[in-house]
C-alpha positions in Angstrom: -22.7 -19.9 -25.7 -21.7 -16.7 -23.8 -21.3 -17.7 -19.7 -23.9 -16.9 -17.2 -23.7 -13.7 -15.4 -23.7 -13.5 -11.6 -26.3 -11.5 -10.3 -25.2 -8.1 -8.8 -25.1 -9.5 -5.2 -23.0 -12.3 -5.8 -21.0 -9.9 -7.9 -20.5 -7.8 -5.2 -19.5 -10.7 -2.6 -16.9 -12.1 -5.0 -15.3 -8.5 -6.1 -15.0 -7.5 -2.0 -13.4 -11.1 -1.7 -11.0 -10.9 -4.0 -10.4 -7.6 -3.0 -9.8 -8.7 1.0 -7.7 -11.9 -0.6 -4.9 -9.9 -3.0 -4.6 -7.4 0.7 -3.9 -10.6 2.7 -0.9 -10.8 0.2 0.6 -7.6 -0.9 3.3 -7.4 1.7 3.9 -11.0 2.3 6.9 -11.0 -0.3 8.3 -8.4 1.5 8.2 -9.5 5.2 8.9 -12.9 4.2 12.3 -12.4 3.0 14.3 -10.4 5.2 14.5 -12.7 8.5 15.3 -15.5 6.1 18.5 -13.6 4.9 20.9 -15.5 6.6 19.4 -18.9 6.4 19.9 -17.6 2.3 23.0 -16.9 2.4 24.3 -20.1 3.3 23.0 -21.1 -0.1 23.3 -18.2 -2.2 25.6 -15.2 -1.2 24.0 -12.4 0.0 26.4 -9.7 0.7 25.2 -5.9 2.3 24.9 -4.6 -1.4 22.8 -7.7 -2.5 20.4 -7.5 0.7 20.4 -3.6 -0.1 19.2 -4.0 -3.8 16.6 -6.5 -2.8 15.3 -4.1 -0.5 15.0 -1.1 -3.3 12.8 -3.5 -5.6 9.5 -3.2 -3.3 9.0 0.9 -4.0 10.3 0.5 -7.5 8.4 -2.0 -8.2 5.2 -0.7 -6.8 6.2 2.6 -8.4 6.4 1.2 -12.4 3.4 -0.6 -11.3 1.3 2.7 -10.8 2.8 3.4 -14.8 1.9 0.1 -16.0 -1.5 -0.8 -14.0 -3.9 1.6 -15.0 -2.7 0.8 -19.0 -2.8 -2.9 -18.1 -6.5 -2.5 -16.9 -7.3 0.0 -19.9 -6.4 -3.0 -22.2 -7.7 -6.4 -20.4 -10.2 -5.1 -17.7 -9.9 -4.2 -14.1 -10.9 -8.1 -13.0 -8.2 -9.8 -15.4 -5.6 -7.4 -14.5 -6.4 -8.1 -10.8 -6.3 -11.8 -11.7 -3.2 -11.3 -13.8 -1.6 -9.9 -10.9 -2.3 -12.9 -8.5 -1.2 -14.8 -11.0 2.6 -13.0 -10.9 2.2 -13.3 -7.2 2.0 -17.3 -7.1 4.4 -17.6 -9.3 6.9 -15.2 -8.4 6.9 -17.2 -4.5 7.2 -20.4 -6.1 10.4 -19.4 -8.8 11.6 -18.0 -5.0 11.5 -21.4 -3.2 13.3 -22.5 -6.2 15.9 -20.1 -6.8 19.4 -21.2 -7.9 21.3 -18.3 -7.6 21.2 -14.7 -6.4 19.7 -13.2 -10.2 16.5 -15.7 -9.8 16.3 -14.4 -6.7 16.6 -11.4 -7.6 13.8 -11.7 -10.6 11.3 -13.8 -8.7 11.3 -11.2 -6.2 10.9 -8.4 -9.2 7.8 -11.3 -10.4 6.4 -11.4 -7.1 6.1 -7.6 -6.4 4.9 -6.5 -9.4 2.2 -8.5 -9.0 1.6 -6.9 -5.6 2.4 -3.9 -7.0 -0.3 -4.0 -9.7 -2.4 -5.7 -6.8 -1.6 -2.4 -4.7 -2.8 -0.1 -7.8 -6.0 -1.1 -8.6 -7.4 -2.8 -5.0 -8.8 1.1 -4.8 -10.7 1.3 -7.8 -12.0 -2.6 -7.1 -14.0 -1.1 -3.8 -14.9 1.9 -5.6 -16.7 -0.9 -8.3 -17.6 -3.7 -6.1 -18.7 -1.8 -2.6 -19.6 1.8 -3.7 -21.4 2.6 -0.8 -18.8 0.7 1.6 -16.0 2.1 0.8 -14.9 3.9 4.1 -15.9 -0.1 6.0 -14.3 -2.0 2.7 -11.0 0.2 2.8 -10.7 -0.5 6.4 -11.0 -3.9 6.2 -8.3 -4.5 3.4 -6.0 -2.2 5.1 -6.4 -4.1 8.1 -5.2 -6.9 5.9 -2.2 -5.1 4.0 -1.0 -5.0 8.2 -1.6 -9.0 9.1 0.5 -9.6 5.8 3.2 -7.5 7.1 3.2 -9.1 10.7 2.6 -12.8 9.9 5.2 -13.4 7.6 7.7 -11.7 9.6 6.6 -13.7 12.6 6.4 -17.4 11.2 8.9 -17.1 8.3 12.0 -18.4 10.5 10.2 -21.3 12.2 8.8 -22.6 9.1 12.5 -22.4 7.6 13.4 -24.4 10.8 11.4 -27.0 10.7 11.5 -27.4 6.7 13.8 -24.7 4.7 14.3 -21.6 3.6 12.8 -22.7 0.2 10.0 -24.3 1.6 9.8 -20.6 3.5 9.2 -18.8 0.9 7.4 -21.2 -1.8 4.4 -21.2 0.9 3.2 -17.9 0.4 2.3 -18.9 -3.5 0.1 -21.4 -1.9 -1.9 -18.7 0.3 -2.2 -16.4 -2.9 -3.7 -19.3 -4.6 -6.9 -18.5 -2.4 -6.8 -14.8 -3.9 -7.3 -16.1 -7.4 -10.5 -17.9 -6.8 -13.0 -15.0 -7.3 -11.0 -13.0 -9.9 -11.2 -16.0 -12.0 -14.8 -16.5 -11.4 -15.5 -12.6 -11.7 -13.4 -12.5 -15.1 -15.4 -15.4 -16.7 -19.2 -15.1 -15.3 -19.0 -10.7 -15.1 -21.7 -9.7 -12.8 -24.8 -8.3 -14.7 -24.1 -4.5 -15.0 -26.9 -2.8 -13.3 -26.3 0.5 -13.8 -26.5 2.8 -10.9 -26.5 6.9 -10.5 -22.8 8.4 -10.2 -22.5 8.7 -6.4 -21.3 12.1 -4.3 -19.3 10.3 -2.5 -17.3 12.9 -0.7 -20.5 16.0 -0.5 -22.1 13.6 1.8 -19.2 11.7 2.9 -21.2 10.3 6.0 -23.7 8.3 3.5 -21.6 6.3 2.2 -21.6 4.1 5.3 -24.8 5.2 6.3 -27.0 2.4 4.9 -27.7 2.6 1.5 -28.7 -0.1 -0.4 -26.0 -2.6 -0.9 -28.1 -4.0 -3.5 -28.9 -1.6 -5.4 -25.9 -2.8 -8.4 -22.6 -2.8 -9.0 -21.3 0.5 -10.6 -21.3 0.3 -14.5 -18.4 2.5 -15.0 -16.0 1.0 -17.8 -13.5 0.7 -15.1 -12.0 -1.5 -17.9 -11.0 2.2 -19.9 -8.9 4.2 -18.0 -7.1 6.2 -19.9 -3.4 6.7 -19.3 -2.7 10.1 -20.7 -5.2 11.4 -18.0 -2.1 11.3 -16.0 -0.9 14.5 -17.3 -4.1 15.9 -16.3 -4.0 14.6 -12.9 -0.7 16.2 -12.2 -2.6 19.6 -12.5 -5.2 18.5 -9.8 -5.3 20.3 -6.7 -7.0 17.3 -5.2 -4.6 14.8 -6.5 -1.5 16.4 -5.0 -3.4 16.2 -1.9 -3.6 13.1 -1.6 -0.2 12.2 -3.7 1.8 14.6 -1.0 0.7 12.8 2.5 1.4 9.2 0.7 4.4 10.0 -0.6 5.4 11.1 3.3 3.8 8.0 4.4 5.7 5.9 2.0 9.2 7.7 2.6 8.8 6.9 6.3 7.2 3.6 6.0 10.5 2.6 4.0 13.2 4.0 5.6 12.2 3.2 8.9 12.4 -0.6 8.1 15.5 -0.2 6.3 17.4 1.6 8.7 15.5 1.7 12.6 17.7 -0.7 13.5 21.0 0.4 12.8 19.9 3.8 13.6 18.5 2.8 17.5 21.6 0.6 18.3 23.8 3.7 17.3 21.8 6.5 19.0 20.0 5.1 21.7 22.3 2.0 22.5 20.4 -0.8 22.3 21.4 -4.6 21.0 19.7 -6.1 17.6 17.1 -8.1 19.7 15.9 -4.7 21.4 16.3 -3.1 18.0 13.8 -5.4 16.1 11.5 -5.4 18.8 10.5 -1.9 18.7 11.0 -2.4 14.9 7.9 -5.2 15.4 6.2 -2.2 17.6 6.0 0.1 14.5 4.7 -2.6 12.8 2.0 -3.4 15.3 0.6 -0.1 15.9 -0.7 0.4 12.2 -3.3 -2.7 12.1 -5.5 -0.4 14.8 -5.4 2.2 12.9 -5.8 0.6 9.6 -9.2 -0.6 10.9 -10.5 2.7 12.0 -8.6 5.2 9.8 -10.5 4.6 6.3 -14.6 4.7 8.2 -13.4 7.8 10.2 -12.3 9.5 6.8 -14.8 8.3 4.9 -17.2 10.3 7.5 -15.3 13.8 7.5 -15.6 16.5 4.3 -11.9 17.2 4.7 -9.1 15.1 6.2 -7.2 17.8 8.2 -7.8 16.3 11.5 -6.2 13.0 10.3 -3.4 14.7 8.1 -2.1 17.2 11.0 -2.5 14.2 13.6 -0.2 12.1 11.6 2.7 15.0 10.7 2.5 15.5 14.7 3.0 12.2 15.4 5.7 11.5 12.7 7.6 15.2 14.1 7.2 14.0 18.0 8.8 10.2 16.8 11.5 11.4 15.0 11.8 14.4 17.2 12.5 12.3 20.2 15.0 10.2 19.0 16.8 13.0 17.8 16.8 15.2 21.5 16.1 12.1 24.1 17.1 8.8 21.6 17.7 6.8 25.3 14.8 8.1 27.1 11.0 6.6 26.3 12.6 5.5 23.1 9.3 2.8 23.0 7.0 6.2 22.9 9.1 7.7 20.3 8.6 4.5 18.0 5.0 4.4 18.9 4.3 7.7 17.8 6.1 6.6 14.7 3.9 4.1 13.8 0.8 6.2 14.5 2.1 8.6 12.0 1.4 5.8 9.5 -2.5 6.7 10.0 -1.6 8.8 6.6 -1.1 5.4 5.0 -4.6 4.1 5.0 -6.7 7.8 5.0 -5.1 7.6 1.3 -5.9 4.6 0.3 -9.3 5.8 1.6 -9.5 9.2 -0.2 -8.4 7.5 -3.9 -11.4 6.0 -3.9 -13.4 8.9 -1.9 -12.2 11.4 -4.2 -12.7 9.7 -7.3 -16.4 9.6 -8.8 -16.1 6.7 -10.6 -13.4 3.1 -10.4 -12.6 4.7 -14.2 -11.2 7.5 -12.3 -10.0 6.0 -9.3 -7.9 3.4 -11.1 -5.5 6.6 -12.7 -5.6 8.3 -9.4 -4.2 5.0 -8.1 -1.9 4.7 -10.4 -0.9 8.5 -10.2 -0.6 9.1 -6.9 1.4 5.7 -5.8 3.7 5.7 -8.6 4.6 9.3 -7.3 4.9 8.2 -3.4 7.0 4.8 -4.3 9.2 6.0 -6.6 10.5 8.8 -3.8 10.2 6.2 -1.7 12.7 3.9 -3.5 15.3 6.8 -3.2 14.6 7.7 0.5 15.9 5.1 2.2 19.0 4.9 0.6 19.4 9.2 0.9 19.6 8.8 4.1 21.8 5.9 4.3 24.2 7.9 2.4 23.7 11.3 4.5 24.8 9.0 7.6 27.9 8.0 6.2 29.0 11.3 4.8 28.5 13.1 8.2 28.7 10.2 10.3 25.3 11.3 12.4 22.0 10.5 12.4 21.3 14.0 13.2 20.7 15.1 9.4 18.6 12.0 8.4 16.2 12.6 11.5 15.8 16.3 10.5 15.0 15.5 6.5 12.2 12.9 8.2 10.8 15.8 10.3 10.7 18.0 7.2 9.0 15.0 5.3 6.4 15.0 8.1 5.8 18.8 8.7 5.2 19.1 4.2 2.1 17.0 5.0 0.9 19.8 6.3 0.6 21.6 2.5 -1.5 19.1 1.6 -4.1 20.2 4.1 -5.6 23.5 2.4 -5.5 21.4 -0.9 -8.2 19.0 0.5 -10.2 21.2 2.7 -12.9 21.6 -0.3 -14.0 18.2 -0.2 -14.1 18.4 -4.2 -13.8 15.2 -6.4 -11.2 15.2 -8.4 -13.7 14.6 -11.8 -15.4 17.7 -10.8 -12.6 19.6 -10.0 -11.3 18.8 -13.5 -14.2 19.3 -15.0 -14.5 23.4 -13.3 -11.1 23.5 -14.2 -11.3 22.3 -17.8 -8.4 20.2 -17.5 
């Protein structure tokens, strides 16, 4: 006997659930690890090149994951490939907890963030299926959670390791992800009925999609469980895509590099100890959950996002500007303009789903544009590691990350249409 279907409103409660759930613990792998690293190495060695490879997993990992997603969701369905990836997540933090050595470390981490990579990869397309005509208020929301898992960790993962241990530290986290399972499970088994609704214009009245349409109405029918992989090729000939591919990639490049090397680079240039030094790190950090609330309802309201994207390349070129001419003077203001660069971060996530007219085409877009942003991302940090010791300033690195803000600004004309990508295609007969 086939299971009951839930009815389009429960459907939808379950899928924007799930969807605020897997947010809550994307980044937790991440900020868990690295104040634990020298509780670790008591345990297991963890020399500068160890603690540097474990930092390059994250973008490579969310980079293969914007390959492998959309193929993974083509083949088993966008609810079981969302449930597949909470499952990597739990157990990825438990093998963690557990780790022997430094190579189970090293693979449990790999375990954990491809399952927040793949959970990074198709949250988009998830509120383009379960919250259509939410997706500005939806976006917001998870973003503001992709921030609290970023901050929390960071904050509680050396008390907990105190009063218990390191493994007990990590292992923890499996237990919260636990709770993102729950209604991908129950959305993989009992599929909401598919009431199918009218493709929406989602970015040609951009204002209505928060402006009170029926909730109700059912959940969009798309066969978000068919993306097709080779449209990738397709997508790299989109004027649209690159617009939104170009700001992420800038967003992920500073993103990265500012938590691997902001320390090091403020106690060298503007003279401050590693307490001051993390501090303004935790400032950066801070800044983004305001603006991950706001960002994705004020995009979803505005035809094109050139108020947003030149906003954040002037803030990224005054932060990084500043430290380069004044490092020592208002060096808090230059980090804080820093962090409100990162306003790029969730206008993306926003526009994926904005730009895409169905979650069929949003999950390739996803995948697209975020396995372009990480992959550069993987490099970036360590580029600029490298420029610093050949020339033994911070001068060049700075000016690369000015450059890296300022090419947002070619993304801006590419956007200014407000097209969707399908119909851009489709004009285009790619």
């Amino acid at each position: 006997m086939p299971a009951p279907t839930l009815s389009p409103r429960g459907g939808r409660i379950l899928g924007v659930l799930g969807v605020l759930l897997i947010a809550l613990n994307i980044r937790t792998a991440v900020a868990g690890l690295s104040p634990l690293a020298g509780r670790i190495d008591a345990e297991i060695p963890l020399d500068a090149a160890a603690i540097g490879l474990l930092g390059v997993v994250p973008p490579v990992a969310f980079a293969v994951s914007g390959l492998v997603a959309p193929w993974v969701a083509h083949r088993i369905g966008l609810e079981r490939a969302l449930m597949l990836a909470v499952g990597a997540m739990i157990a990825g933090h438990l093998l963690r907890g557990a780790s022997a050595d430094y190579l189970g470390l090293l693979l449990s981490t790999l375990l954990v963030l491809a399952g927040a990579g793949f959970g990074n990869i198709l949250l988009p397309p998830a509120v383009k299926r379960y919250a259509p005509h939410r997706i500005g208020a939806v976006t917001a929301a998870y973003a503001t959670m992709m921030s609290i898992s970023t901050a929390v960790p960071a904050l509680v993962a050396v008390p907990i390791a105190d009063a218990a241990s390191w493994r007990l530290s990590l292992a923890l986290w499996g237990a919260v992800a636990v709770l993102a399972l729950v209604p991908w499970v129950a959305l993989a088994i009992r599929p909401p009925h598919p009431v199918v609704t009218a493709p929406i214009a989602v970015v040609a009245a951009g204002a209505a999609i928060d402006s009170g349409a029926d909730p109700d109405s059912g959940l969009d029918a798309d066969p978000v469980d068919e993306p097709d992989p080779s449209q990738f090729g397709r997508l790299a000939r989109s004027r649209t895509v690159w617009g939104i591919t170009i700001p992420f990639t800038v967003s992920s490049i500073t993103a990265y590099s500012t938590f691997a090397l902001l320390p090091l680079l403020l106690q060298d240039v503007a003279g401050l100890n590693s307490g001051q030094a993390g501090a303004l790190l935790g400032l950066f950090a801070i800044i983004g959950l305001p603006l991950s609330l706001v960002t994705p309802v004020v995009t979803a309201r505005l035809t094109s996002p050139a108020p947003i994207m030149v906003g954040g390349a002037a803030a990224f070129a005054i932060g990084f500007g500043g430290l380069l001419v004044a490092p020592g003077l208002a060096t808090p203001l230059w980090i804080a303009a820093i962090g409100a660069g990162q306003i790029l971060f969730p206008m993306c996530l926003a526009l994926i789903s904005l730009r895409s007219r169905t979650a069929h085409r949003a999950v390739t877009v996803s995948g697209f544009v975020q396995a372009v942003g990480y992959a550069i991302a993987a490099v970036a940090p360590l580029a600029l590691g490298l420029l610093r010791s050949l020339t033994g300033s911070w001068t060049p690195a700075l000016l690369v990350l000015i450059a890296a803000a300022l090419a947002t600004l070619a993304a801006v004309p590419l956007l200014r249409s407000g097209e969707v990508i399908d119909d851009e295609l489709e004009r285009r007969g790619l």
